[in-house]
C-alpha positions as CSV (number, residue, x, y, z in Angstrom):
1,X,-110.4,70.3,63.3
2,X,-113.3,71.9,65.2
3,X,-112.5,75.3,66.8
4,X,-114.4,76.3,70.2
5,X,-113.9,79.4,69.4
6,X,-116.0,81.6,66.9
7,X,-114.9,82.6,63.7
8,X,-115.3,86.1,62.2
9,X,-117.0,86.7,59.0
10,X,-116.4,90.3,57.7
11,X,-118.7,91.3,54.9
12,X,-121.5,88.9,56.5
13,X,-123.9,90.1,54.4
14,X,-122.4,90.4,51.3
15,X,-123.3,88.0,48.2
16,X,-120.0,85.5,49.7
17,X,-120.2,86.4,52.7
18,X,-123.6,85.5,54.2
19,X,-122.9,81.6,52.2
20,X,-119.9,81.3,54.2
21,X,-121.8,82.2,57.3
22,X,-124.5,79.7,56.4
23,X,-121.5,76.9,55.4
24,X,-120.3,78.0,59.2
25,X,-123.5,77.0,61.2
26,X,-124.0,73.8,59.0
27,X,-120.9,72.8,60.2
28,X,-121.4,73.7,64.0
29,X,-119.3,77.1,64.5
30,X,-120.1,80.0,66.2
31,X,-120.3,82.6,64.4
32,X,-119.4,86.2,64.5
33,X,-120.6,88.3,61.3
34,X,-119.3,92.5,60.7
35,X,-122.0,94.4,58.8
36,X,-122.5,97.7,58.2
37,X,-125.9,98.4,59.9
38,X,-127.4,97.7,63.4
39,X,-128.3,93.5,62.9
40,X,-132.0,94.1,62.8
41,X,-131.0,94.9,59.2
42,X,-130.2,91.7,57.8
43,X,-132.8,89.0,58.4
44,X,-131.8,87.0,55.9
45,X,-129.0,86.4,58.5
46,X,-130.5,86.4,61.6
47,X,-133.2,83.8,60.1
48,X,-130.5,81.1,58.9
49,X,-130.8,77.6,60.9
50,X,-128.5,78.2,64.4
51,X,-128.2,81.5,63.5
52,X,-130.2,82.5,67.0
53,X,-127.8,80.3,69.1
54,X,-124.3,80.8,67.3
55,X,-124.2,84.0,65.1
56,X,-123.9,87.4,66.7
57,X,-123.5,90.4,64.4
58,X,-121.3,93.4,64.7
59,X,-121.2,96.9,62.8
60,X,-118.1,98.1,61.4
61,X,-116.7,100.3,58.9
62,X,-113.0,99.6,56.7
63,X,-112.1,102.8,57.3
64,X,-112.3,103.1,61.2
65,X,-109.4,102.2,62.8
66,X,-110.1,99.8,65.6
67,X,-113.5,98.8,63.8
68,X,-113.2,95.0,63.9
69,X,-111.0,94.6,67.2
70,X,-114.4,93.5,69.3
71,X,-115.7,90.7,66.1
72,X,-112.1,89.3,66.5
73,X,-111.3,88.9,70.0
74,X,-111.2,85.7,71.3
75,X,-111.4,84.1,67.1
76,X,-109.1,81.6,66.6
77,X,-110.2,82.5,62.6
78,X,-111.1,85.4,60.4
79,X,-112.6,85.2,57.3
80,X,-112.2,88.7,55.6
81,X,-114.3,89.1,52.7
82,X,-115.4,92.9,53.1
83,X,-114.2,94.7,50.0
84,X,-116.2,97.2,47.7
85,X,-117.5,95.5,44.0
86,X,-118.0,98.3,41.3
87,X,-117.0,98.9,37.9
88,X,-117.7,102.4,37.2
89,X,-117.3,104.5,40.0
90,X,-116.6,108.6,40.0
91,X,-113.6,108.1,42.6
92,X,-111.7,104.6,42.2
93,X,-109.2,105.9,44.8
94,X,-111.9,106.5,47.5
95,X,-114.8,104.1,46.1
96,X,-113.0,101.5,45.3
97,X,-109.1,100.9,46.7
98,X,-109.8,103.0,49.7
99,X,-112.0,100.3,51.1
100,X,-110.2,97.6,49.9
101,X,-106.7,98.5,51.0
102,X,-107.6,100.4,54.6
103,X,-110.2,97.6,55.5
104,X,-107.4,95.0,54.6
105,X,-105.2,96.7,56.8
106,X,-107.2,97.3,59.5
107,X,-108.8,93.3,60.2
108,X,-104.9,93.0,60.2
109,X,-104.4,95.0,62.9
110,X,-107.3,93.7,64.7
111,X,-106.1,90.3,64.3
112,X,-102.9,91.8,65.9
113,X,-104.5,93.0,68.5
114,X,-106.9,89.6,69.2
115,X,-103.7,87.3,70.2
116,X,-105.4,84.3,69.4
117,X,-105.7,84.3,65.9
118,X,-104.4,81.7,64.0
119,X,-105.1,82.1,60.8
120,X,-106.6,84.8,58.3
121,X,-108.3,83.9,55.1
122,X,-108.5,86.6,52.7
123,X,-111.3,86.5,49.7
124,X,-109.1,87.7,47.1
125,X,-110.0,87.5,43.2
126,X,-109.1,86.3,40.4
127,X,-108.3,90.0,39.4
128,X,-105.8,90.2,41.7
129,X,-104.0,87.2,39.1
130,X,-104.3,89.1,35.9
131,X,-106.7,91.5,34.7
132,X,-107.2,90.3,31.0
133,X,-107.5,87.1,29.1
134,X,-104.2,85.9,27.7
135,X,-104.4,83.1,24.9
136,X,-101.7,81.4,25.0
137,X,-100.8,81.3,28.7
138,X,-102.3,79.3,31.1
139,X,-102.7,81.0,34.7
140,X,-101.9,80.0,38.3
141,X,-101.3,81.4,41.6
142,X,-98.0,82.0,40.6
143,X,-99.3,85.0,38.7
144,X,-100.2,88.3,39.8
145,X,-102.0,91.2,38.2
146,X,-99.1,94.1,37.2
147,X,-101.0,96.0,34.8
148,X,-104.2,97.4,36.2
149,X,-104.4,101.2,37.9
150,X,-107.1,104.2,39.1
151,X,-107.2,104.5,35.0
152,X,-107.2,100.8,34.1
153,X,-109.7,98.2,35.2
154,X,-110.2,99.9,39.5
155,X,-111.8,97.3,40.3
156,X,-109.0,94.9,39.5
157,X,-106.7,97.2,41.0
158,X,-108.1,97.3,44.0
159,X,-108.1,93.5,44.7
160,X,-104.8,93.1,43.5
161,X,-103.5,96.1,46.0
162,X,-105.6,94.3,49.0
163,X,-103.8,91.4,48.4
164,X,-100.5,92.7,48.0
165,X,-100.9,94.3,51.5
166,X,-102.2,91.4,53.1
167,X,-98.9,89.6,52.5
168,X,-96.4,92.4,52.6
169,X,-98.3,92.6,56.2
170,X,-97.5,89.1,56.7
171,X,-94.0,89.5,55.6
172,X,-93.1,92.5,57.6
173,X,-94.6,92.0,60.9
174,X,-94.3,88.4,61.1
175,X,-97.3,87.7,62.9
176,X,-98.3,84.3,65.1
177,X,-101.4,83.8,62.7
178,X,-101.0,83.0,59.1
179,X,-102.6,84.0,55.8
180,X,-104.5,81.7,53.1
181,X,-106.1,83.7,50.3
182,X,-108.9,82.3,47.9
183,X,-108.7,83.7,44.6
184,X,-112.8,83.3,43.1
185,X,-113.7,83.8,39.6
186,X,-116.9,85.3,38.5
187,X,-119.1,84.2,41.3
188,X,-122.9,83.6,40.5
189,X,-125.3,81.6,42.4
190,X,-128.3,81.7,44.5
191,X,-128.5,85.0,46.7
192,X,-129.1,84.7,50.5
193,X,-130.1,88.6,50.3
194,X,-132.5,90.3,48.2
195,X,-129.5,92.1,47.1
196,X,-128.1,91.7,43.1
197,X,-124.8,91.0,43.1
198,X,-122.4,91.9,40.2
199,X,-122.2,88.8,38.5
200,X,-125.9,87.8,38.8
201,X,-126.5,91.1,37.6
202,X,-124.2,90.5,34.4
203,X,-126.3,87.6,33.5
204,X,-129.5,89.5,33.9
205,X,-128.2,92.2,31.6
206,X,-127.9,89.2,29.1
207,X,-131.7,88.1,29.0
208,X,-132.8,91.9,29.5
209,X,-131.4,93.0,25.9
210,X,-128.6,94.5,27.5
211,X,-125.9,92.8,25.4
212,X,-127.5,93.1,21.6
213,X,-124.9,90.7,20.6
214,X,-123.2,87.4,21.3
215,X,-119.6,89.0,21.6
216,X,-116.3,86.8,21.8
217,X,-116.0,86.9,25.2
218,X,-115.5,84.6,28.1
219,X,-114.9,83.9,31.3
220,X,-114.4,81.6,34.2
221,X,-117.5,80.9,36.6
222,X,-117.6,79.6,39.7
223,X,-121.1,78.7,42.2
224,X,-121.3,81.2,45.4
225,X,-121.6,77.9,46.9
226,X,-118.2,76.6,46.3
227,X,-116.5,79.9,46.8
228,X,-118.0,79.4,50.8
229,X,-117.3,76.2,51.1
230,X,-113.6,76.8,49.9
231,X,-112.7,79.1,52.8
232,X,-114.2,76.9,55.2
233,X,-111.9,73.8,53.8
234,X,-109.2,76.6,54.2
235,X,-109.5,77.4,57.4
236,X,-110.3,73.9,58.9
237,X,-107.0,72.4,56.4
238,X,-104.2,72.7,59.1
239,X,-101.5,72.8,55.7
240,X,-103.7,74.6,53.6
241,X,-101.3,78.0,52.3
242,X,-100.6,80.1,49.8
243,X,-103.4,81.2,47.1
244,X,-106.0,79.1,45.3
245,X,-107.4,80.1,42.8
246,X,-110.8,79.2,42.7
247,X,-112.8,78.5,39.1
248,X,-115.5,76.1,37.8
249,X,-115.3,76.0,34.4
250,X,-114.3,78.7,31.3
251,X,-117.1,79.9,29.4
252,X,-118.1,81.4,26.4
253,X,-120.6,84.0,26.3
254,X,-122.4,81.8,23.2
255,X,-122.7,78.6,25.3
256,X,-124.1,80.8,27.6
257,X,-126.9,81.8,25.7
258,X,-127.4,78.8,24.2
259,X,-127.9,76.8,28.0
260,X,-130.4,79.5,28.6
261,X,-132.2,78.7,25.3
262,X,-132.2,75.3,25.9
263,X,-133.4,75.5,29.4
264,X,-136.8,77.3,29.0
265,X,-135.3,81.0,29.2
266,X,-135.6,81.6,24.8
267,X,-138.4,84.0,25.8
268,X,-135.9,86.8,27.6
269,X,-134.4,89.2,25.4
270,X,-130.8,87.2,24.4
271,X,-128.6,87.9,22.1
272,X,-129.7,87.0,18.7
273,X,-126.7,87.7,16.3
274,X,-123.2,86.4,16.7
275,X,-120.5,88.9,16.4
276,X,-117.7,86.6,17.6
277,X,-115.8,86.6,14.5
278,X,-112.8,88.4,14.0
279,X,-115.1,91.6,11.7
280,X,-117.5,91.5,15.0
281,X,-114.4,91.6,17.3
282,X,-113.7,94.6,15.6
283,X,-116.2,96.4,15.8
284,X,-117.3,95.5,19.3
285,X,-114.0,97.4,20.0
286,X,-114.6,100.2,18.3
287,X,-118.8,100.5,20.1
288,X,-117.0,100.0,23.2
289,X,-115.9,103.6,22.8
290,X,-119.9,104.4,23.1
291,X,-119.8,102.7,26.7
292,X,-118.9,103.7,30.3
293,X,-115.3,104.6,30.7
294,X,-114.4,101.1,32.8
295,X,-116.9,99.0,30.8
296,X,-115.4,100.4,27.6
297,X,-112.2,99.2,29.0
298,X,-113.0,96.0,30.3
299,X,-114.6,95.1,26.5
300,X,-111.4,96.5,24.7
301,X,-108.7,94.1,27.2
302,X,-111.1,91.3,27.2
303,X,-112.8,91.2,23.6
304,X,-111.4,88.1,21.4
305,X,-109.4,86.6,23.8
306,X,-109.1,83.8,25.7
307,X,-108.8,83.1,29.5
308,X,-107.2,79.9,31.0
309,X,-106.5,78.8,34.3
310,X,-105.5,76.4,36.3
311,X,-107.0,74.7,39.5
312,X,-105.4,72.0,40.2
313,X,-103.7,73.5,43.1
314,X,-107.1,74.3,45.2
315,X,-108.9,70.8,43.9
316,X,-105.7,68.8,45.2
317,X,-104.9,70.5,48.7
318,X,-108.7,71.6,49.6
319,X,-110.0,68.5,48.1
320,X,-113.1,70.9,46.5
321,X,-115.3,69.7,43.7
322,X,-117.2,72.1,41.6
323,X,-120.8,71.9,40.5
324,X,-121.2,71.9,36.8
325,X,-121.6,75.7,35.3
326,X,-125.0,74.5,33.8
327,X,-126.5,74.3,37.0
328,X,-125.3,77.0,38.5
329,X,-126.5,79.2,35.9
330,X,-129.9,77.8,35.9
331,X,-130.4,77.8,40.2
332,X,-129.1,81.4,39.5
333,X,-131.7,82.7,36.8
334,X,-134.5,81.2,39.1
335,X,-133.4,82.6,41.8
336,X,-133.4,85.9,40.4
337,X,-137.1,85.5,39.3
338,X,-138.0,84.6,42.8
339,X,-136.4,87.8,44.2
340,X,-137.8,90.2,41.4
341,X,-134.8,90.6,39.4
342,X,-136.3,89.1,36.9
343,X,-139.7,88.7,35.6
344,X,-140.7,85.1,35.5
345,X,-140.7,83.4,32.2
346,X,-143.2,84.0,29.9
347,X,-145.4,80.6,29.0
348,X,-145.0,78.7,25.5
């Protein structure tokens, strides 16, 4: 399947959003890409291969009404992506599940409005499955996050809301286009902006000293790359449906630092002393007190446990192969030297 038509990108230049633009022109679409600013903005856009014969860029806001009705008319396909990424905000109802909810509701209504839609494919999260590690259990698409709020884990609650109104939207208006959302874990991966993203910024607070200590913490990891490439397989899949959750590997926050030690990174400040016992739990739980209210939080609900899930659905159905976590991590670090994130390694 090759649509004539263009596809819109909301969120074009965000960290996900530019690689699935990028994935688009490979692949011969035309592109049409919301930002926030006028285009002249993002050249890091406007400079990607068949970028100057296929992608036109749009401004619009999540909160306007009406905003994304021009980027979607005449798309047989909408990629929504747009969505605030914060942990500790002063307002989670306006900073955070304002955005997320309203802009979720409103590229609905635009794709309403559009007529020729056919299908919508939402970039979820893996926070809108649960919003802590669980053992024992083993998660899939089946799952949804019930426990996060404005006073638990925002973030999390934000993405699970979005998605929740994306397919009570579905539901109740019964529209001719249908929905397909991709659930990501951590994302890192070579930027196309000089932007830091979230995740890329977690693993530079790792070599800056930032985390004294190997905690027991993990999590599941999946390359920028992958995450693009995934809603392009969803959108051009004719029985793609449903959710997929979206995750390389599961990984420990000591195999971390030991890739980076072993990879010609030992220089950067990593953490030296492994609390991941059950005494260093503790007590990670009880500093976490000494953090930022969500970042507390977050190290309390996530702190000696363990998070599983399972992919088999998106690996099956999307026929999607990840690249190794090792890789990804190392593209990731270099590319943050080469944008100034981080300083270059030091010589032996």
């Amino acid at each position: 399947m090759k649509s004539n038509s263009p596809v819109c990108v909301t969120g074009a230049s965000g960290f996900i959003g530019a690689h699935i633009v990028r994935e688009l022109l490979e692949r011969g679409y035309r592109v049409r890409g919301t930002v926030r600013k006028s285009p002249e903005h993002y050249p890091f856009l406007l400079d990607l291969p068949g970028a100057k014969e296929r992608l036109e860029l749009y401004r619009a806001d999540l909160l306007q009404a009406g905003a994304y009705d021009k980027a979607a008319s005449g798309c047989e396909y909408v990629i929504h992506t747009a969505s605030p990424y914060q942990i500790n905000v002063k307002n989670p109802q306006q900073d955070l599940v304002d955005p997320a909810v309203i802009g979720t509701e409103t590229v609905l209504e635009s794709c309403m409005k559009a007529n020729k839609v056919k299908r919508l494919i939402l970039t979820s999260s893996i926070a809108a499955i649960t919003d802590q590690p669980e053992s024992h259990k083993i998660f899939t698409e089946k799952d949804w996050n019930i426990m996060s709020s404005l006073d638990r884990q925002p973030y999390q609650y934000s993405k699970t809301l979005a998605e929740r109104e994306a397919w009570d939207f579905i539901m109740a208006r019964r529209p001719r286009f249908d929905l397909v959302a991709i659930n990501p874990a951590m994302v890192i991966g070579p930027s196309l902006s000089p932007l830091l993203n979230t995740t890329n910024q977690m693993i530079r607070d790792i070599m800056s000293g930032v985390y004294p200590c190997i905690m027991d913490l993990n999590w599941g990891f999946v390359d920028v790359r992958d995450v693009a490439k995934a809603h392009v397989l969803a959108m051009e899949n004719d029985s793609a449906s449903g959710r997929y959750l979206c995750s390389a590997e599961t990984i420990h926050l000591r195999r971390i630092v030991a890739i980076l030690k072993s990879s010609g990174f030992q220089r950067y400040a990593l953490p030296k002393i492994d609390l991941s016992g059950i005494a260093g739990t503790l007590l990670m739980k009880l500093l976490s007190f000494t953090q930022p209210k969500d970042t507390g939080k977050y190290i309390r609900l996530n702190v000696g446990r363990s998070m599983h899930y399972d992919t088999s659905k998106i690996k099956q159905e999307l026929s999607i192969s990840f690249r190794p976590f090792k890789e990804s991590l190392i593209e990731t670090v270099r590319d943050m030297v080469t944008w100034g994130h981080l300083p270059p390694p030091k010589e032996n």
